[in-house]
TORZA-780876 format. One record per residue: residue number from 1; residue in one letter; y negated, x negated, z of N, C-alpha, C, O in turn. Coordinates in steps of 0.2 Angstrom, whole numbers, m for minus. Layout:
N
NODE	NUM	a	Y	X	Z	Y	X	Z	Y	X	Z	Y	X	Z
...
END
This chain:
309
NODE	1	x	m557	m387	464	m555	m382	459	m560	m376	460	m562	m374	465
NODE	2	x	m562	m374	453	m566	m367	455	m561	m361	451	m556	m362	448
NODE	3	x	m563	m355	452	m559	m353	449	m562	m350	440	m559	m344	438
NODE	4	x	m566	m353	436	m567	m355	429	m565	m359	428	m566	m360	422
NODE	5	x	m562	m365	432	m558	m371	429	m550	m366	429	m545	m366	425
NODE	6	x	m550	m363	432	m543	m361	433	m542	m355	427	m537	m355	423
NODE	7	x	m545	m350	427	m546	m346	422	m546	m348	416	m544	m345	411
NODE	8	x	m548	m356	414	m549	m358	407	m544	m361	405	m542	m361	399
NODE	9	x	m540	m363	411	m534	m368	408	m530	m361	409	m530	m359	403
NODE	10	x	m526	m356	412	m522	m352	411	m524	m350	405	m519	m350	401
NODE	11	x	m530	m347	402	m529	m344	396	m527	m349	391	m523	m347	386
NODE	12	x	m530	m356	390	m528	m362	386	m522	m361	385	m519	m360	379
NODE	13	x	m518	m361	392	m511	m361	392	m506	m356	389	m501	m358	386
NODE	14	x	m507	m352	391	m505	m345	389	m507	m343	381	m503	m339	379
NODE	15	x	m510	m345	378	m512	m345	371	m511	m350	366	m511	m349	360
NODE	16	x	m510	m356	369	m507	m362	366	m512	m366	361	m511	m370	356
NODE	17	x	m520	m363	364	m525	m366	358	m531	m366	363	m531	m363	368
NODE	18	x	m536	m371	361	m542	m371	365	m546	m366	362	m549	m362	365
NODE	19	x	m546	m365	354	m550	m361	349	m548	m354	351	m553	m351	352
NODE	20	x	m541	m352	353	m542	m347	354	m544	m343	361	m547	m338	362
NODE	21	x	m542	m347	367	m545	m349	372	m553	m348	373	m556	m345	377
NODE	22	x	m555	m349	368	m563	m350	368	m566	m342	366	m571	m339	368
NODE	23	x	m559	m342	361	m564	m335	357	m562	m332	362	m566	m328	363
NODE	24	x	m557	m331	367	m554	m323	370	m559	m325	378	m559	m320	381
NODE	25	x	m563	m329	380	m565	m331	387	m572	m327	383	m575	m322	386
NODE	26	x	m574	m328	377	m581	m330	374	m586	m337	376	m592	m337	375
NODE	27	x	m582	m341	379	m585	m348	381	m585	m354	375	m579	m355	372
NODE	28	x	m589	m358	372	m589	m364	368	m584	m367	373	m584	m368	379
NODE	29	x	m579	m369	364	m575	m374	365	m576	m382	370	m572	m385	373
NODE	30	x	m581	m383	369	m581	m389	374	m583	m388	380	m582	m392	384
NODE	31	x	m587	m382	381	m586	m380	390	m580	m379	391	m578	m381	397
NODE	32	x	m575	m376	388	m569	m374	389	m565	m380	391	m561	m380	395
NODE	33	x	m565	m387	386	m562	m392	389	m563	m397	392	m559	m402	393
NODE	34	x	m570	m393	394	m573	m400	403	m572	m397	408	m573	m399	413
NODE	35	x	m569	m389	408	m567	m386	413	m559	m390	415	m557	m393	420
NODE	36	x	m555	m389	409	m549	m392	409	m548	m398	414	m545	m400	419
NODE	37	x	m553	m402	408	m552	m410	408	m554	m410	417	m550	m411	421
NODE	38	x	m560	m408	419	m562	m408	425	m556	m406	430	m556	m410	435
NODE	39	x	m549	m400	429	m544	m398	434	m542	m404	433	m544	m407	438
NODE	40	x	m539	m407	426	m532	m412	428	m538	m418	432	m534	m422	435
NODE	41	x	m544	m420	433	m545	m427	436	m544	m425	442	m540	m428	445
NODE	42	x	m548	m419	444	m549	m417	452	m541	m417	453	m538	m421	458
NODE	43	x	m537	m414	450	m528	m414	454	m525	m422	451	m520	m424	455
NODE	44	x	m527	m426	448	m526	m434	447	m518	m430	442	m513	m431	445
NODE	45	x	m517	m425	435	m512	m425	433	m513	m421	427	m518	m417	427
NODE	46	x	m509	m422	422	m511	m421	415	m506	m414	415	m501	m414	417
NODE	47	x	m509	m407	413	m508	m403	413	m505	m401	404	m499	m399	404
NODE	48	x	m507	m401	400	m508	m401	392	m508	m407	388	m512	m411	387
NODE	49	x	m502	m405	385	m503	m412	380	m506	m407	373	m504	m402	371
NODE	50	x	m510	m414	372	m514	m410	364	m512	m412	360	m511	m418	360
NODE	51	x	m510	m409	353	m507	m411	347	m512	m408	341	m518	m405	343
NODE	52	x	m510	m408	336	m514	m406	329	m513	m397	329	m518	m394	328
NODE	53	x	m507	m394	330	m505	m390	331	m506	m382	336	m503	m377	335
NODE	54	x	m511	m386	341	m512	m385	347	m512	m388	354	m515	m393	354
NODE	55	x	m510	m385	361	m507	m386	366	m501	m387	369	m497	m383	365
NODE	56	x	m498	m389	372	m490	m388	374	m493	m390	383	m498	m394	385
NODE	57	x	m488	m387	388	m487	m388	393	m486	m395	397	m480	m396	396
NODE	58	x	m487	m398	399	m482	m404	403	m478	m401	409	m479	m395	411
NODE	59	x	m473	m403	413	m470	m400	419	m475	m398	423	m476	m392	424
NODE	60	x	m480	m404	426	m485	m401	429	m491	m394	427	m495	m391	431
NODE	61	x	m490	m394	422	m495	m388	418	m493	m381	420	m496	m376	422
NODE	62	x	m484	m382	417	m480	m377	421	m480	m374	428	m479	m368	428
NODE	63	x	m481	m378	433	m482	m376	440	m488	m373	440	m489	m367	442
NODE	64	x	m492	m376	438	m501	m373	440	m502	m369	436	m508	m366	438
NODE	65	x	m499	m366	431	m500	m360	427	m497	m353	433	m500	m348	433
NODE	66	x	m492	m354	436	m490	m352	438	m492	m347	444	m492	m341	446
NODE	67	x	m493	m356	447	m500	m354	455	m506	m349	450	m508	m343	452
NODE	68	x	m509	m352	445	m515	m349	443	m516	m342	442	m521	m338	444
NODE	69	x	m509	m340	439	m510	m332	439	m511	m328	444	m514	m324	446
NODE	70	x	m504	m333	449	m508	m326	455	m512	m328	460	m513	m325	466
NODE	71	x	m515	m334	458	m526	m333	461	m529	m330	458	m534	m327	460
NODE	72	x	m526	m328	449	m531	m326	447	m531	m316	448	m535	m312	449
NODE	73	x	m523	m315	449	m522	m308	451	m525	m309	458	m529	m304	459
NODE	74	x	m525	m312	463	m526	m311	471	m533	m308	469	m534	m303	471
NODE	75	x	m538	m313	465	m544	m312	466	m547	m305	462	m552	m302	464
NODE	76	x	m541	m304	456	m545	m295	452	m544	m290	458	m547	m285	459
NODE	77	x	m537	m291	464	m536	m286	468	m540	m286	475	m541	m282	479
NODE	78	x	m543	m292	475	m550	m292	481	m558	m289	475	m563	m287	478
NODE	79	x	m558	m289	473	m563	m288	467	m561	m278	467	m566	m275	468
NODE	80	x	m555	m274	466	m553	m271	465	m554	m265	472	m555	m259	472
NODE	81	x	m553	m270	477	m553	m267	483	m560	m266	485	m562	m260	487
NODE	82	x	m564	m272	485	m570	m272	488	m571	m264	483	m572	m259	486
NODE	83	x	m572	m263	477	m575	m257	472	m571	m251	476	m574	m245	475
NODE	84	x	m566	m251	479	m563	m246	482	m569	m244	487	m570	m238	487
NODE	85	x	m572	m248	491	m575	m246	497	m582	m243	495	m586	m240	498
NODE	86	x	m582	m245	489	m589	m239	486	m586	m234	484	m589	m231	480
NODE	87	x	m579	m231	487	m577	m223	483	m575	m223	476	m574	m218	473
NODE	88	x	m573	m230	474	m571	m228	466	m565	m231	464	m566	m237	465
NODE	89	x	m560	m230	461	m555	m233	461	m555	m237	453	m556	m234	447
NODE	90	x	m554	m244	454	m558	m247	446	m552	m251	446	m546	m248	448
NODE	91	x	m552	m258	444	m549	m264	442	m545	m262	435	m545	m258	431
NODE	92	x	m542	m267	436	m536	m269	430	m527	m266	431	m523	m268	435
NODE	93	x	m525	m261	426	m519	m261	428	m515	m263	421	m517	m262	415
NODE	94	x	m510	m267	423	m506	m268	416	m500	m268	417	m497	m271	422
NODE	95	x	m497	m263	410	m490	m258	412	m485	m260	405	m487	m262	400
NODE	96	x	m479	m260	408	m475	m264	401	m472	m258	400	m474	m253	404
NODE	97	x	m468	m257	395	m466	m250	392	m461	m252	388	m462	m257	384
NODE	98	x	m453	m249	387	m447	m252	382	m449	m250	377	m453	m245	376
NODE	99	x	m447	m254	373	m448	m249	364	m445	m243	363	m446	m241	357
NODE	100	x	m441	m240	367	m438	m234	365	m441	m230	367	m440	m224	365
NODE	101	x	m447	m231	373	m452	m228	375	m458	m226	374	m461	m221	376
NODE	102	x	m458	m233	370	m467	m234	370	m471	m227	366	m475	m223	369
NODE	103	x	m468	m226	359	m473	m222	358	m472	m215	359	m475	m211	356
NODE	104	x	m467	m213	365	m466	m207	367	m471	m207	372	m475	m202	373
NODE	105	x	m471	m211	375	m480	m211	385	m485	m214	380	m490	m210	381
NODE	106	x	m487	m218	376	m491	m223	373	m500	m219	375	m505	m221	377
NODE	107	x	m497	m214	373	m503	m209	370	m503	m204	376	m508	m205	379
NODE	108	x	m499	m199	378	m503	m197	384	m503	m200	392	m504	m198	397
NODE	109	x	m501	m207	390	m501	m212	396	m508	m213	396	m512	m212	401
NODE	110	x	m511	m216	391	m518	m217	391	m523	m214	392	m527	m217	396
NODE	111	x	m523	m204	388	m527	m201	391	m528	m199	397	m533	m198	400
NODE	112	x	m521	m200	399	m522	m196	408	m526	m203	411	m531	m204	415
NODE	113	x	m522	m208	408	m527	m214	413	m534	m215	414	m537	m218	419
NODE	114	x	m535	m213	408	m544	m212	405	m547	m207	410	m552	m208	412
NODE	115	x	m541	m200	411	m546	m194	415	m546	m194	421	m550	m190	424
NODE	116	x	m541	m199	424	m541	m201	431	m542	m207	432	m543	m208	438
NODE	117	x	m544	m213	429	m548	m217	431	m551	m220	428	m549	m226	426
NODE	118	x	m559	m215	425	m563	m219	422	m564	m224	422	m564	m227	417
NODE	119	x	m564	m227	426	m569	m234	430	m565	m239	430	m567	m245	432
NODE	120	x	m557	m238	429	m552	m242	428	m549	m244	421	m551	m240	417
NODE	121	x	m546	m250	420	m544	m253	414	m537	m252	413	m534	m252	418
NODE	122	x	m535	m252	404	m526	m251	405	m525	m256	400	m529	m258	396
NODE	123	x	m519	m260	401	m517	m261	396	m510	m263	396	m507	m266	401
NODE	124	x	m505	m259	389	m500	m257	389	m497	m264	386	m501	m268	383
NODE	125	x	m490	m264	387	m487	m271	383	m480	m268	381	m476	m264	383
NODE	126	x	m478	m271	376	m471	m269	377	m467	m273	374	m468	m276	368
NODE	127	x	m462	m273	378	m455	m279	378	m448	m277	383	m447	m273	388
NODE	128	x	m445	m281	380	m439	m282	383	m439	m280	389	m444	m280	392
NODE	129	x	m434	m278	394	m430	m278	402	m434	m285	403	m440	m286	404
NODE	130	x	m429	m291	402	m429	m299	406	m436	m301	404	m439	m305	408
NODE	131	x	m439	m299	399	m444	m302	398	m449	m300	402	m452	m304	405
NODE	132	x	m451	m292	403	m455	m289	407	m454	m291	414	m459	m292	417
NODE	133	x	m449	m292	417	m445	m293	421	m449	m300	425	m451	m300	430
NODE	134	x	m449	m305	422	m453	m311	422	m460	m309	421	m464	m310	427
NODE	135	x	m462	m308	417	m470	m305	418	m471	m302	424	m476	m304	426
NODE	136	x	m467	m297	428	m469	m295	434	m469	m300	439	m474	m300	442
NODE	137	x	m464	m304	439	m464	m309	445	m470	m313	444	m473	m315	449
NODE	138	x	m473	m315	436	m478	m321	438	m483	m318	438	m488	m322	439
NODE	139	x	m484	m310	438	m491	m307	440	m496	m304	432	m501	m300	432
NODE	140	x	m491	m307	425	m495	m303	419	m494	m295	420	m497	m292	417
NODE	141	x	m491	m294	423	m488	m286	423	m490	m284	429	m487	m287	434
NODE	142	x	m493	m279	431	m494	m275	435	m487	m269	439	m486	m268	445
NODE	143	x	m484	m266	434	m479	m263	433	m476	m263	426	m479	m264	420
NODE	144	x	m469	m261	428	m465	m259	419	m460	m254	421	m458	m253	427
NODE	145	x	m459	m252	417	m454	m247	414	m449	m248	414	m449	m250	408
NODE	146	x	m441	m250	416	m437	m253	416	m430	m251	414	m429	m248	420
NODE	147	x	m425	m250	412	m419	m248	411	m414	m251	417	m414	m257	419
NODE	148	x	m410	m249	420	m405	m251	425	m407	m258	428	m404	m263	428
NODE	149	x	m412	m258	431	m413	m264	434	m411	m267	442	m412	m265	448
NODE	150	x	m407	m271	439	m402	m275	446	m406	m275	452	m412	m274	452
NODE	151	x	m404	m275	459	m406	m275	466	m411	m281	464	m411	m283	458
NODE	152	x	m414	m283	467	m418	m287	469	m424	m292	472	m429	m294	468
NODE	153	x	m424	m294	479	m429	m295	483	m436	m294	481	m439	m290	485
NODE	154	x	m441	m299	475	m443	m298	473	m447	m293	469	m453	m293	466
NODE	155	x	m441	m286	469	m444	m281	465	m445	m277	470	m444	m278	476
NODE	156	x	m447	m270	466	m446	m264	470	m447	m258	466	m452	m256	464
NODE	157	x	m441	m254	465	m439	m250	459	m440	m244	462	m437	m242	467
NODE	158	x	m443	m239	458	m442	m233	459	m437	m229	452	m438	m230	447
NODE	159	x	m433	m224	455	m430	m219	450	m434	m216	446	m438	m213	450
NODE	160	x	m435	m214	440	m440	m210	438	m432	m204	431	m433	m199	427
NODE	161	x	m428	m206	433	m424	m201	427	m417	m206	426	m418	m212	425
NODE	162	x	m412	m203	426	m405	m204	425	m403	m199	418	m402	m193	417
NODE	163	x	m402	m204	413	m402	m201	405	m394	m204	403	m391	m209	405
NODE	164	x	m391	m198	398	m385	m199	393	m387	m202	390	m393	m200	389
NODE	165	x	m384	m210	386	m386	m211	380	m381	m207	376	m375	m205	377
NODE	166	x	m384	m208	371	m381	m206	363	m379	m209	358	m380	m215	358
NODE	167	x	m374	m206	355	m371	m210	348	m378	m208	341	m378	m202	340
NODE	168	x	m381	m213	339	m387	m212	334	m384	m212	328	m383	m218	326
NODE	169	x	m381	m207	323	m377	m211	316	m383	m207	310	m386	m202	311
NODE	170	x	m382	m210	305	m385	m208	299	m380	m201	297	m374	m200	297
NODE	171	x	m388	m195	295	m387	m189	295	m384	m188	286	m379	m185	284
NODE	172	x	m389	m193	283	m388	m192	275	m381	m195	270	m378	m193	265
NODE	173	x	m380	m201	273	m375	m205	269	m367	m207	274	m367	m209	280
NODE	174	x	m363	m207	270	m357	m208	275	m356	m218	274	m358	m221	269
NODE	175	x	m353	m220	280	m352	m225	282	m352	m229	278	m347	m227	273
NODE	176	x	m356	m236	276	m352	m240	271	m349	m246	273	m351	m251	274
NODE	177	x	m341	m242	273	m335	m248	274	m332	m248	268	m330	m243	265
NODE	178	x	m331	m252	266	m325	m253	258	m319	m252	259	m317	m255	263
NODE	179	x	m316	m249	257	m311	m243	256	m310	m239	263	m305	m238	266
NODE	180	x	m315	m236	265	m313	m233	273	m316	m224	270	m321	m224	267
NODE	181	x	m314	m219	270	m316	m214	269	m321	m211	270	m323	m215	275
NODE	182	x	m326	m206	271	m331	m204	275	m328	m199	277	m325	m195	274
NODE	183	x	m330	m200	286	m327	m195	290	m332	m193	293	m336	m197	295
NODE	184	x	m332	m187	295	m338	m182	299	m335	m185	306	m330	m187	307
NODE	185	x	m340	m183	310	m342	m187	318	m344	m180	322	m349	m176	321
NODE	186	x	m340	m180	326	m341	m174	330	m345	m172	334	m344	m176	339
NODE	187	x	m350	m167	337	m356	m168	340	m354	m171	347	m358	m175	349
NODE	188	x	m349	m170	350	m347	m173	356	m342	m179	355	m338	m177	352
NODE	189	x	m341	m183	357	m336	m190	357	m336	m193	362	m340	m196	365
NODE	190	x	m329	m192	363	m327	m196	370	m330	m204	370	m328	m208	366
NODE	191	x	m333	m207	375	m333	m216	375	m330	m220	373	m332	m226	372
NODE	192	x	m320	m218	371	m318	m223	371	m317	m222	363	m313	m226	360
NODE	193	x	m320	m217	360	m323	m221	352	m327	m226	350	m327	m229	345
NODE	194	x	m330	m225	354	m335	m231	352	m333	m237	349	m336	m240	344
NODE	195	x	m326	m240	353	m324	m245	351	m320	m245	344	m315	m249	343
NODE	196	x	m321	m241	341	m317	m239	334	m323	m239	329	m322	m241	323
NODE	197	x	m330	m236	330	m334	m238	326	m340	m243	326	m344	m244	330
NODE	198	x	m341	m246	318	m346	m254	322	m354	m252	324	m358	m249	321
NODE	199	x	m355	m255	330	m360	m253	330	m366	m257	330	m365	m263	330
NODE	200	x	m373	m256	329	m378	m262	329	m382	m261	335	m387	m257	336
NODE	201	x	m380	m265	338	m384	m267	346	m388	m272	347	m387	m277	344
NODE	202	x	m394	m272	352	m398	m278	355	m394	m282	357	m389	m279	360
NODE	203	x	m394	m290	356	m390	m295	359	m392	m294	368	m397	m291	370
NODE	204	x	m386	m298	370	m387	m300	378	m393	m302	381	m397	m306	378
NODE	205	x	m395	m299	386	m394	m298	391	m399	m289	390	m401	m287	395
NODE	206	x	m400	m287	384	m403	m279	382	m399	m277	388	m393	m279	390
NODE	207	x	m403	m270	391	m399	m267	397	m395	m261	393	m390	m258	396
NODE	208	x	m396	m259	387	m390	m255	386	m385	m259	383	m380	m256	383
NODE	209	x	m386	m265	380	m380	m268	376	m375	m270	381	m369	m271	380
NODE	210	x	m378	m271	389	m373	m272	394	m369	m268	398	m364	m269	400
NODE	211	x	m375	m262	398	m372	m255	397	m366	m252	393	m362	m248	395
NODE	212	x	m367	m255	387	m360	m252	384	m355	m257	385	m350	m254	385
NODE	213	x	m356	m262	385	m350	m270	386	m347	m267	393	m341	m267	393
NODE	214	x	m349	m265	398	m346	m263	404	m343	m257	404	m337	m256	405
NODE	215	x	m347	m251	404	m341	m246	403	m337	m247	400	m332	m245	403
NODE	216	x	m336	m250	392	m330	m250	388	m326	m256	392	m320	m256	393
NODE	217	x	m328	m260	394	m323	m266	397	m317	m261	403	m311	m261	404
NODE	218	x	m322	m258	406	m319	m254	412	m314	m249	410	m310	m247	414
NODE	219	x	m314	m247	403	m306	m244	401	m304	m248	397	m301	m245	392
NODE	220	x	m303	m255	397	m300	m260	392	m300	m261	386	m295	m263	384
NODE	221	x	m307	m260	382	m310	m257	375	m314	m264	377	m316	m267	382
NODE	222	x	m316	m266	368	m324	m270	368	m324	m266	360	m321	m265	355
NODE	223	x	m333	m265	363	m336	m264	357	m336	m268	349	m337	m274	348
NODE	224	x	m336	m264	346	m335	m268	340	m343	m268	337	m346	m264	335
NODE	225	x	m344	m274	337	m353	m278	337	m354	m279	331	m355	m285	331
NODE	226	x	m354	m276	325	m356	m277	318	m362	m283	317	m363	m288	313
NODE	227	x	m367	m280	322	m374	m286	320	m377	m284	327	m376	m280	331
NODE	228	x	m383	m290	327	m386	m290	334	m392	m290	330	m392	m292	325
NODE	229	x	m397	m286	333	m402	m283	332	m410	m283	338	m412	m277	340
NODE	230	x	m412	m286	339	m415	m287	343	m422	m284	341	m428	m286	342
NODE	231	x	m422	m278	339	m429	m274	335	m427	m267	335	m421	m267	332
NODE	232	x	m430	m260	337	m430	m256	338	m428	m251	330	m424	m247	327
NODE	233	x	m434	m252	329	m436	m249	322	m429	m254	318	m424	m251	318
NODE	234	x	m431	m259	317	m426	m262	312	m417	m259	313	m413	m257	308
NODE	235	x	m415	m257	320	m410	m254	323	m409	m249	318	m404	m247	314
NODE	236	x	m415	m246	319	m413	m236	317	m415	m237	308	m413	m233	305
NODE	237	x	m419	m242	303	m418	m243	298	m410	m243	294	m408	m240	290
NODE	238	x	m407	m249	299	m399	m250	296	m395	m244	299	m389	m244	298
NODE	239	x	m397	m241	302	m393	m234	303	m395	m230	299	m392	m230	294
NODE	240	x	m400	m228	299	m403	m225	293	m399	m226	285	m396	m221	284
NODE	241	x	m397	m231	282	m395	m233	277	m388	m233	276	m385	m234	270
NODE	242	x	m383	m230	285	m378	m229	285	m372	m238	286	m366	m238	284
NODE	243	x	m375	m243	288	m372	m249	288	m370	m250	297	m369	m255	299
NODE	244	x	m371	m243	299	m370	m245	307	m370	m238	311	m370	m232	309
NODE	245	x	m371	m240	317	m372	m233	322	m374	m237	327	m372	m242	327
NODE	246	x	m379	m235	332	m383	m234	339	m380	m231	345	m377	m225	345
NODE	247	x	m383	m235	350	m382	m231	355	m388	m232	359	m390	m237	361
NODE	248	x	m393	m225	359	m398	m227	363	m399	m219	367	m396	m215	367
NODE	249	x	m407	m220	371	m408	m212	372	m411	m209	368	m414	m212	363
NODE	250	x	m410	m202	370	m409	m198	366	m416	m196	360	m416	m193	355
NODE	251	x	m422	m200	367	m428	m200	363	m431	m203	360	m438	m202	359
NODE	252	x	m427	m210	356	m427	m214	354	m429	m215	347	m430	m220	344
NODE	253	x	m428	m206	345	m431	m202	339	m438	m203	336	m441	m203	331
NODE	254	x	m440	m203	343	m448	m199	343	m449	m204	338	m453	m203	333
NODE	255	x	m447	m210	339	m452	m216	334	m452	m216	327	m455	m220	324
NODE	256	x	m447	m211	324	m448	m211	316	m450	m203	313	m446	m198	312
NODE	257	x	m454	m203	311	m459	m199	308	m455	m192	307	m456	m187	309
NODE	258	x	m449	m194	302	m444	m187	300	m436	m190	302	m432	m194	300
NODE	259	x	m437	m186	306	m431	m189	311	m424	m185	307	m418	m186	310
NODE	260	x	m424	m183	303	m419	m179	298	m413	m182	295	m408	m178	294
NODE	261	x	m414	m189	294	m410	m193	290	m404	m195	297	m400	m199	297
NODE	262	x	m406	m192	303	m402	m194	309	m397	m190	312	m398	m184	312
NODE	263	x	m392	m192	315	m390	m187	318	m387	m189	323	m385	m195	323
NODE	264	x	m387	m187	330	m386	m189	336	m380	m184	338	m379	m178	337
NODE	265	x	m374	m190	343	m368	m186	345	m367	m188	353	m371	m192	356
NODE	266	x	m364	m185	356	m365	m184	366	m359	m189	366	m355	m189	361
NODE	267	x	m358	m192	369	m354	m195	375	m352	m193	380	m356	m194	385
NODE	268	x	m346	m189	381	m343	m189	387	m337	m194	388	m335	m199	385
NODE	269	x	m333	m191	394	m328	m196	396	m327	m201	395	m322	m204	392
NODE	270	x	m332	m206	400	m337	m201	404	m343	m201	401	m343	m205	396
NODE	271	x	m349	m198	403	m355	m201	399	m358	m206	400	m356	m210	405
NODE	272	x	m363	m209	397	m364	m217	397	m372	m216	401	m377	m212	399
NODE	273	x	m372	m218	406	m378	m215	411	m382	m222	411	m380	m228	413
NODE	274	x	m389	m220	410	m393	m227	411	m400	m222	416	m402	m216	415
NODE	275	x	m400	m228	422	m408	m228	423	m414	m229	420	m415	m235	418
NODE	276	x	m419	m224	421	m426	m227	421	m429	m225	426	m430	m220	429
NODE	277	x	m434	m233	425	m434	m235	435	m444	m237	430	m446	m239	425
NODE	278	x	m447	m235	437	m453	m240	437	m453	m244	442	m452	m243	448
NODE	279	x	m454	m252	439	m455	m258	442	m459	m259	444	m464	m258	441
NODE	280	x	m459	m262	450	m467	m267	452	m465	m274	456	m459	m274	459
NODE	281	x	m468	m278	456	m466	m284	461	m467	m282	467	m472	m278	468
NODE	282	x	m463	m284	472	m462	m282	480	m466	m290	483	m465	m291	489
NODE	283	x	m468	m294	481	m473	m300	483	m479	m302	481	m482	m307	481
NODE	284	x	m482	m294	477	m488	m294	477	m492	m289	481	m489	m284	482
NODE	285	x	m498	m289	483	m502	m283	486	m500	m277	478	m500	m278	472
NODE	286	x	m501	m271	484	m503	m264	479	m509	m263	481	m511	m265	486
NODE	287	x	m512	m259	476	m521	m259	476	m521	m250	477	m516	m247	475
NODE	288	x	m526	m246	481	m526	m241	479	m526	m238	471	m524	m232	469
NODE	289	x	m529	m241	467	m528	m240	460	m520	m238	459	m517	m232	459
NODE	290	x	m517	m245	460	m510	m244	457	m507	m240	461	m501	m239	458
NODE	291	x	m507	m237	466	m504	m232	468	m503	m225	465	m499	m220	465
NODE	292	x	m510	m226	463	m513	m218	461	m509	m219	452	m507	m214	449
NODE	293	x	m510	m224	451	m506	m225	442	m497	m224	445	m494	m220	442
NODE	294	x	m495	m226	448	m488	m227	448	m486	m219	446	m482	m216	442
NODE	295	x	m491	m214	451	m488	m209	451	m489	m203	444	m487	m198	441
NODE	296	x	m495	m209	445	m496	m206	435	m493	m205	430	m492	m201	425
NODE	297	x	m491	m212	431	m484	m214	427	m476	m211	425	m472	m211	421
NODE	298	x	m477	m208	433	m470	m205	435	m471	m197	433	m465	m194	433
NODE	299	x	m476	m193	431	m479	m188	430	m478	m186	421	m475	m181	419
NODE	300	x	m483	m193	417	m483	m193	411	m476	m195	408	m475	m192	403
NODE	301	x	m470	m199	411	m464	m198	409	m460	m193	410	m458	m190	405
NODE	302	x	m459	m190	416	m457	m185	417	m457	m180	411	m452	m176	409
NODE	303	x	m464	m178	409	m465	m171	405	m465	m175	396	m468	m172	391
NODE	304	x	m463	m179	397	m464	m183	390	m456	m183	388	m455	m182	382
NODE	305	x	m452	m183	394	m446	m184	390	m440	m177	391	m434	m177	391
NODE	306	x	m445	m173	393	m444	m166	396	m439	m161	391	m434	m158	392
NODE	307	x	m443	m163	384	m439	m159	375	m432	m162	375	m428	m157	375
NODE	308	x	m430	m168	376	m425	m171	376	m420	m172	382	m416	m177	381
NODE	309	x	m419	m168	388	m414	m169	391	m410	m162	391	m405	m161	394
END
């Protein structure tokens, strides 16, 4: 194995296309598949099966993709390190961000990273807890941004902020329930309303939809779950419209232009308290880069979500 047989089948793999493989390496497609075809003789094992469609994995494609990434991370962080010992802090970092976050850091995450290390590369991603969650473990993510994330061997969490969520409801239009009255919502509401109004929540396993299933379980309430919604924006459009209510943070505003049409109400008794934590895998090396980024991170969140607390 060298590691351009190994870089071409991970990207193959990860993209589901030789075409696009080629275009993202910038290598012609048939060097690209004697690199391949070369892994599976030398391992004696069919890694990709090929259809019209594309690529798909076989069981063993799966294991080696695996192994692959993090040869291919060992080797950007010995690449990363050696550039340290010239005095300059360089390589690759790549940081996941939740949707309720992204475009609140998006933008002076980037500048400060640009003014503090030129010489270094960023790249932001954004998804789900479980999914990023996985991305840290197999080494696509460098760090993420995380919402209440469980203990876990493998990780290593830090606290960056203990936030109230909010009740999100439409500012303009009263609720549309068929013969149900419109009633005003009070800036403050106890938790154990919740379960009297419908709400539109990310499906399981989202960290706040768990979030709210447990507190309300814990005084003997379930939320009442009008629609699952697995999209941010789409969430705050059907609130918007008056066909639901939200529970998110508070700064989960920032993402729509005129935030007018909104109104947000407090949660006591008690309040609905969610962590945000930056993650990192605890079974890979940290680089001095990422040391100097975590705290970047914890710096540009902090005064990012400063209006809102």
């Amino acid at each position: 194995m060298d590691l351009k047989q190994i870089e071409s089948f991970v990207r193959v793999a990860e993209l589901g296309s030789f075409t696009r493989a080629a275009a993202a390496l910038g290598l012609p497609q048939p060097l690209l598949s004697r690199h391949v075809r070369q892994l599976e003789v030398e391992l004696r094992q069919t890694f990709l099966w090929r259809n019209g469609r594309g690529v798909t994995l076989t069981e063993a494609g799966s294991v080696l993709l695996e192994h692959g990434r993090g040869i291919l991370h060992q080797v950007a962080l010995a690449r990363e390190e050696l550039g340290a010992v010239r005095g300059a802090l360089a390589g690759h970092v790549s940081i996941g961000l939740p949707p309720s976050l992204s475009k609140l850091v998006a933008v002076p995450l980037t500048l400060e990273f640009r003014r503090c290390l030129p010489q270094a590369q960023l790249t932001l991603t954004e998804g789900f807890s479980v999914v990023m969650q996985e991305s840290l473990r197999s080494g696509r993510l460098d760090m993420a941004l995380l919402y209440n994330t469980p203990a876990s061997p493998d990780l290593e969490c830090q606290l960056l902020h203990g936030e109230a969520l909010v009740l999100i409801s439409s500012a303009a239009s009263a609720l549309r329930r068929p013969g149900a009255p419109p009633k005003a919502l009070k800036a403050r509401m106890a938790l154990a309303d919740l379960a009297t109004l419908p709400l539109i929540a990310p499906s399981r396993p989202n960290a706040f939809r768990l979030l709210i299933d447990a507190e309300l379980q814990r005084m003997d309430l379930t939320p009442k779950i009008v629609m699952e919604v697995d999209g941010l924006h789409a969430i705050l459009d059907l609130v918007r419209e008056g066909l639901g209510f939200a529970v998110l943070p508070p700064y989960t505003l920032s993402h729509v232009p005129q935030p007018h049409p909104f109104a947000t109400h407090a949660l006591h008794k008690p309040r609905l308290m969610s962590e945000l934590m930056l993650v990192t895998s605890a079974r890979r090396p940290s680089t001095g880069t990422h040391r100097q980024v975590r705290a970047l991170v914890a710096e540009v969140v902090k005064k990012a979500i400063a209006a809102y607390v």
